[in-house]
VORO-74703 format. One record per residue (C-alpha): x, y, z; residue in three letters. Coordinates in nm, 4 decimals. Layout:
// VORO-74703
         x         y         z  type
         X         Y         Z   ala
...
***
This chain:
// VORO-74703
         x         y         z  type
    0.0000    0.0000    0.0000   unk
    0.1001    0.3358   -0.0559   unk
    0.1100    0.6895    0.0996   unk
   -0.2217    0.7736   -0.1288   unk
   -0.4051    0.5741   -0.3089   unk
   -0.5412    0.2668   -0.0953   unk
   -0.5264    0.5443    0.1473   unk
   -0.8191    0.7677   -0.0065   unk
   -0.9400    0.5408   -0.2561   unk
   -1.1170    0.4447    0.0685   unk
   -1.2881    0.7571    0.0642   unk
   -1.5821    0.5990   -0.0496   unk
   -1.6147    0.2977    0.2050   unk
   -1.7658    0.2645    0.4858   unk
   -1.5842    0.0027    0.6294   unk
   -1.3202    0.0172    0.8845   unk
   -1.1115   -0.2337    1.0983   unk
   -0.9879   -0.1659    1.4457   unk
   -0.7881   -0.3577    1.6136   unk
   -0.8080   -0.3208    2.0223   unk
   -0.5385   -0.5257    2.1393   unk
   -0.1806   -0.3433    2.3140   unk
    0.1494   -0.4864    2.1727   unk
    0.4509   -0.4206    2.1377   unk
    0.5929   -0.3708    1.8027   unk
    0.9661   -0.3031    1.7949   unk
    1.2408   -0.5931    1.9088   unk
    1.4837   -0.3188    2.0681   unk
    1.2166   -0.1834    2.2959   unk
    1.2489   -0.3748    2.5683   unk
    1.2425   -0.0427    2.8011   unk
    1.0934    0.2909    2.8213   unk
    1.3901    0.5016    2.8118   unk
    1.4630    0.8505    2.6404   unk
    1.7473    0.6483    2.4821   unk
    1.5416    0.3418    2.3156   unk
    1.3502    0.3537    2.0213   unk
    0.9745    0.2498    2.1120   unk
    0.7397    0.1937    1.8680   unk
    0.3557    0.0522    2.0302   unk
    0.0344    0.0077    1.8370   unk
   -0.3256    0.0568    1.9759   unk
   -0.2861    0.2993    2.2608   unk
   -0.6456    0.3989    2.4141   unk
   -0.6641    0.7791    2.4553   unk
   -0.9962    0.7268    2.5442   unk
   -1.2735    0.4912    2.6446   unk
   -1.3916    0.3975    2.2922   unk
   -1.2194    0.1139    2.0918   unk
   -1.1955    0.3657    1.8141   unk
   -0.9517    0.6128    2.0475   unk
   -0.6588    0.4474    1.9647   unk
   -0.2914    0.5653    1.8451   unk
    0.0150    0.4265    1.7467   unk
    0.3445    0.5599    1.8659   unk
    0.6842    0.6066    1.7176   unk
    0.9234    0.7123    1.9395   unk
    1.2818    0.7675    1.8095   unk
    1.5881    0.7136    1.9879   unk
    1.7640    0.9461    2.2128   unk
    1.4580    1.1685    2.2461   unk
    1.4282    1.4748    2.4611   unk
    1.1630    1.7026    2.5432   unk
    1.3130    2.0160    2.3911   unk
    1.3977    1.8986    2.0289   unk
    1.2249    1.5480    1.9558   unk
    0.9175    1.7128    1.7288   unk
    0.5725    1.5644    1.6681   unk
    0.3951    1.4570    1.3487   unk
    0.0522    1.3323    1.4113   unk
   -0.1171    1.1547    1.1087   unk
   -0.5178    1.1873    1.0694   unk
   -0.6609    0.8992    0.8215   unk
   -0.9219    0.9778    0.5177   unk
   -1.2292    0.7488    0.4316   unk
   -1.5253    1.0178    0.4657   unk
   -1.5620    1.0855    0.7912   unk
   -1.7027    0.7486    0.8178   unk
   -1.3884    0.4484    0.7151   unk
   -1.0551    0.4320    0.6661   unk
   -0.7879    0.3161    0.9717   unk
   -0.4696    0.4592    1.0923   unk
   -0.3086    0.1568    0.9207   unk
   -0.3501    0.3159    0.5779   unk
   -0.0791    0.5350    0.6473   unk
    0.1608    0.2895    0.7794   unk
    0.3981    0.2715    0.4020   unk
    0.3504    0.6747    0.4513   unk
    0.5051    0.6367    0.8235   unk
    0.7521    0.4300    0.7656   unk
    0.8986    0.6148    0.4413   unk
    0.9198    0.9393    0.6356   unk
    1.0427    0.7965    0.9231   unk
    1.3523    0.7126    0.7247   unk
    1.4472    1.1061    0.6283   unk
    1.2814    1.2454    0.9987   unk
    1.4215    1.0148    1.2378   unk
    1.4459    1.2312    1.5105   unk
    1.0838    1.3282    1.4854   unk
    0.8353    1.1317    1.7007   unk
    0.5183    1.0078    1.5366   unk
    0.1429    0.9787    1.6211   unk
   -0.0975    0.8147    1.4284   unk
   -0.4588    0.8107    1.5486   unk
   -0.8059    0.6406    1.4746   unk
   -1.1068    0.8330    1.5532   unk
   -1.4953    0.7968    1.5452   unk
   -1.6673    0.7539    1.2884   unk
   -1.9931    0.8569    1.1596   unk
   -2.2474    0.5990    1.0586   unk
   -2.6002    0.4738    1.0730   unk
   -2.6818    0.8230    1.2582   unk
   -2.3923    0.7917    1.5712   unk
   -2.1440    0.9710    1.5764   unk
   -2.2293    1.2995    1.4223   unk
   -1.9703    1.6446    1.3869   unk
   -1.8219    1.7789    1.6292   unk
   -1.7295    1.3651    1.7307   unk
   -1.4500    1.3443    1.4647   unk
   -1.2653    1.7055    1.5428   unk
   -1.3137    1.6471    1.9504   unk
   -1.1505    1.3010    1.9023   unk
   -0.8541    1.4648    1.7128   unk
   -0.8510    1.7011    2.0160   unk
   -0.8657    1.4321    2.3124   unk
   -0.5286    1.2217    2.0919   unk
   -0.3717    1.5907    2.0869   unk
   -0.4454    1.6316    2.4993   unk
   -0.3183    1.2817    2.5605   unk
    0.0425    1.3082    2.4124   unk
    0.0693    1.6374    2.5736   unk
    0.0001    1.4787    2.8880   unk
    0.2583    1.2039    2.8378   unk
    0.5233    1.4790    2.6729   unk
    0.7552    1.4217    3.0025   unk
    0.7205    0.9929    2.9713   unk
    0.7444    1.0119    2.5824   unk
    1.0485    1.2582    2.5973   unk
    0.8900    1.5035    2.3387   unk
    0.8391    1.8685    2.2863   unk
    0.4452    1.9075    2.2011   unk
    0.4844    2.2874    2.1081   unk
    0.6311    2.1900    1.7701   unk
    0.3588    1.9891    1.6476   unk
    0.2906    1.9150    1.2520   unk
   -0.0920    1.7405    1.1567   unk
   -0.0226    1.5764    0.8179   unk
   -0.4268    1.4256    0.7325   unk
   -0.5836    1.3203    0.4159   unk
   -0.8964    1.3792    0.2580   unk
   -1.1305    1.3279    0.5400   unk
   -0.8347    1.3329    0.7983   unk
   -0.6961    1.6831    0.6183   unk
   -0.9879    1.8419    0.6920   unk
   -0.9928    1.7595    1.0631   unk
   -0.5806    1.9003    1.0351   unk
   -0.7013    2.2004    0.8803   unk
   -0.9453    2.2555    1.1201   unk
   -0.7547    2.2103    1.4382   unk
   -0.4851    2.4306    1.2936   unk
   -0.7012    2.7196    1.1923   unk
   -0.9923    2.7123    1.4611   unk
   -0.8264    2.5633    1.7791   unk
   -0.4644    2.6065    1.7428   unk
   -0.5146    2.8689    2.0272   unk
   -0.2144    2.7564    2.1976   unk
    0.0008    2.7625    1.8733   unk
    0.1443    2.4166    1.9493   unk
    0.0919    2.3183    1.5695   unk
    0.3467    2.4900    1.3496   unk
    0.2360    2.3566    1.0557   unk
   -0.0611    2.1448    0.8719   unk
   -0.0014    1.8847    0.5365   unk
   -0.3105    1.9053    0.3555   unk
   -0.3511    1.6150    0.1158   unk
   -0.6814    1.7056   -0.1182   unk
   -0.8696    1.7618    0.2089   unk
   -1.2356    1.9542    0.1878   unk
   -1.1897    2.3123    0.3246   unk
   -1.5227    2.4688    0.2585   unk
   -1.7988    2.2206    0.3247   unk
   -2.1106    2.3923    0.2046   unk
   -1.9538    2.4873   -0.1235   unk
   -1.8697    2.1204   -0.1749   unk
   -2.2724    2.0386   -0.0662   unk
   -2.3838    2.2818   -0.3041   unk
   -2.1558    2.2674   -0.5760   unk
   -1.9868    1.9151   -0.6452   unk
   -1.9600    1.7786   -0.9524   unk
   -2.1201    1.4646   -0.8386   unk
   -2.3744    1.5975   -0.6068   unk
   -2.5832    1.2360   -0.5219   unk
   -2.2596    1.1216   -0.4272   unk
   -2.1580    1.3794   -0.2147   unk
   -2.4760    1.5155   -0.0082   unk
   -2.4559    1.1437    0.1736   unk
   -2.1502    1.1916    0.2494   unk
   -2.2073    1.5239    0.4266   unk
   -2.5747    1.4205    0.5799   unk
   -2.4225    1.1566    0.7699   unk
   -2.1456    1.3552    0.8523   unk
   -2.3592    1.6223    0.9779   unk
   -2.7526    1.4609    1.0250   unk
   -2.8475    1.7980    0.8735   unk
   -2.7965    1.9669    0.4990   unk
   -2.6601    2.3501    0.5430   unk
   -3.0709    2.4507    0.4728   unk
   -3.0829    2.3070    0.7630   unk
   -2.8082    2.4124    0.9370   unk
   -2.5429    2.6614    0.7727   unk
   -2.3726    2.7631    1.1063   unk
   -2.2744    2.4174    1.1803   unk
   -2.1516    2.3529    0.7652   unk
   -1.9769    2.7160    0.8189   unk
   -1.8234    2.6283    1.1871   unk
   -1.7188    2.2677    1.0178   unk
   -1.5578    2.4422    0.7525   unk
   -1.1422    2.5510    0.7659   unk
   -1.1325    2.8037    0.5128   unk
   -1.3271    3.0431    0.7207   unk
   -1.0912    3.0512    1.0053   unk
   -0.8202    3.1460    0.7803   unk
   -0.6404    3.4517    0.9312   unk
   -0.3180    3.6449    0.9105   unk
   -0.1845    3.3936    1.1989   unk
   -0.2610    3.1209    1.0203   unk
    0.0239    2.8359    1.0195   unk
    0.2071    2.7361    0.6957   unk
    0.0376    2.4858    0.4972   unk
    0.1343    2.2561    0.2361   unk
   -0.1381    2.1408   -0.0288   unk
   -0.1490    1.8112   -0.2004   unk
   -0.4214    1.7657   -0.4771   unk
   -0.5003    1.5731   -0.8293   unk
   -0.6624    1.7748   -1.0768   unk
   -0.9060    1.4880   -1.1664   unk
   -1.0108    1.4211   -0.8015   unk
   -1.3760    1.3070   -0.8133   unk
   -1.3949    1.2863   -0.4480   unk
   -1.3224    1.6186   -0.3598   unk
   -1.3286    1.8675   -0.6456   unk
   -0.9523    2.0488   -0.6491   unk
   -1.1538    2.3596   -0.6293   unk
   -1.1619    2.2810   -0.2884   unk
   -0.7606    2.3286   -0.2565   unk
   -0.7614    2.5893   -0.4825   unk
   -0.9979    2.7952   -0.2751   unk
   -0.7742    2.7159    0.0526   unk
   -0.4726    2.8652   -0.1372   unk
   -0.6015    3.1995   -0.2305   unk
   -0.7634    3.2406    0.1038   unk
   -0.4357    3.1813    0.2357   unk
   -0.2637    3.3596   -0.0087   unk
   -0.4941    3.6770    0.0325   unk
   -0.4439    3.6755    0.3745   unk
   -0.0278    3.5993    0.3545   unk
    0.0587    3.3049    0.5011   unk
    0.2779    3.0874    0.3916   unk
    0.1313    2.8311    0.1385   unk
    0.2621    2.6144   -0.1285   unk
   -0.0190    2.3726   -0.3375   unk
    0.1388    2.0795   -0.5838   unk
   -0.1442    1.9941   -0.8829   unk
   -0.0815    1.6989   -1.0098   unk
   -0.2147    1.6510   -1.3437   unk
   -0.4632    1.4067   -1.4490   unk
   -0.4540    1.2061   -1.0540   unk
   -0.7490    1.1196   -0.8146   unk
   -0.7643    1.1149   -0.5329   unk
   -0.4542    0.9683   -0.4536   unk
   -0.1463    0.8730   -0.7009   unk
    0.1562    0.6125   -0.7194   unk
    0.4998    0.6220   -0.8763   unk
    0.6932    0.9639   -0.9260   unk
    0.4055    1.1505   -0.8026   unk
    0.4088    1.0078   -0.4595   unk
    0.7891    1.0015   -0.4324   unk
    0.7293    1.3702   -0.5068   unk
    0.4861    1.3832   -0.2625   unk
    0.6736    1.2096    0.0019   unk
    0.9877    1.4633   -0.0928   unk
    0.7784    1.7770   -0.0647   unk
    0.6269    1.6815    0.2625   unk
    0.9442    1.5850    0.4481   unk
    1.1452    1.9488    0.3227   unk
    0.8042    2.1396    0.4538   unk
    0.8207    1.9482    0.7783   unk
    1.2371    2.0685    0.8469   unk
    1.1459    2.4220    0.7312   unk
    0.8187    2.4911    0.9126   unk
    0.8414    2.2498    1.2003   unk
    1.0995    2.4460    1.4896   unk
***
């Protein structure tokens, strides 16, 4: 699997597997130490099943310069798993080893449970819990970068627009994540494809209720404070429009923050080969510039 497509070709499922057992999942972590690299799978950070994380911890940590990435998975707001971005992880773990890494399940919405605001206060309670284990983990929380996709982009963008009161997160990777959500209700391509998407996001249309479409939405809590964001997107996305990117950028742009978008011709919503080494090479030099 790769950093993309089986990532966000999920988009459109509804499935999801969670596992719920602890393990441990590195041979050399046989301690806790600041000096051991410890990577563990399945970590509750809450009382659900789906409140999980896995951790990857690098060696010789310390509180002041070992840097968090925390990954947010794609499938709609209602599938998808953490495990989709495990090829992702693991490549970037290779050129940011000194970086430690979160990557997080959350709710998700289906057959009418777990409506919005579930999705963005689950990103919130993962976010709480590493910073309460930033003295155990050895890791510095106030240099925190979300990197999300599709679904999981939006919840990024939203957390580092709307909440990022504490500026903890220096930076958000936006891989063709919605940004303005009753634009995409009322004007998608596809729209009978779409509106379910939203409605059981939401259990309301924005006739229904615009505030909470327009509070769900990251684009409008674009400001001059805004953190740098990088902006992955195929020009044939079906999924989500790249209209939705391109509005993101000249928000951004109009309001000067620092904001770089790669098209990439002719992809979905998600890509292989060149593109996603390209990917993988843009994300990594955004993450030593932005992230410090």
């Amino acid at each position: 699997m790769n950093f993309a497509t089986i990532i966000f070709i999920v988009a459109l499922s509804l499935s999801s597997s969670i596992s719920s057992c602890n393990k441990w999942n590195t041979a050399d972590a046989t301690k806790d130490t600041a000096t051991t690299r410890l990577d563990m799978k399945n970590i509750a950070y809450g009382t659900d099943t789906a409140q999980q994380l896995d951790l990857y911890l690098p060696a010789n940590r310390d509180i002041s310069d070992t840097k968090v990435i925390l990954f947010i998975h794609g499938g709609s707001w209602s599938g998808g798993d953490k495990t989709d971005f495990n090829e992702a992880i693991a490549a970037i773990k290779t050129e940011l080893p000194e970086y430690a890494i979160f990557n997080i399940n959350y709710r998700l919405a289906h057959n009418n449970l777990n409506h919005f605001p579930t999705q963005i206060n689950d990103l919130q309670r993962a976010i709480s819990f590493v910073e309460s284990k930033a003295n155990e983990y050895k890791v510095n929380v106030n240099k925190m970068c979300l990197v999300g996709a599709s679904a999981g982009a939006h919840l990024a963008l939203l957390q580092a627009y709307k909440f990022n009161t504490a500026r903890k997160i220096k930076g958000v990777v936006d891989l063709f994540g919605p940004t303005d959500l009753v634009d995409l209700y009322n004007n998608h391509p596809i729209t009978q494809e779409a509106r379910p998407l939203l409605v059981n996001l939401f259990g309301k249309t924005p006739a229904t209720d615009a505030a909470m479409y327009q509070q769900a939405s990251p684009i409008n809590f674009v400001n001059s404070t805004s953190v740098p964001t990088i902006i992955f997107h195929g020009t044939d996305d079906f999924v989500v429009p790249v209209a939705q990117s391109n509005l993101l950028k000249a928000k951004l742009q109009q309001n000067h923050v620092k904001v770089e978008m790669t098209s990439y011709t002719a992809e979905g919503h998600g890509w292989y080969g060149k593109n996603l080494s390209d990917t993988y090479a843009k994300t990594i030099r955004f993450i030593k510039e932005n992230i410090y």
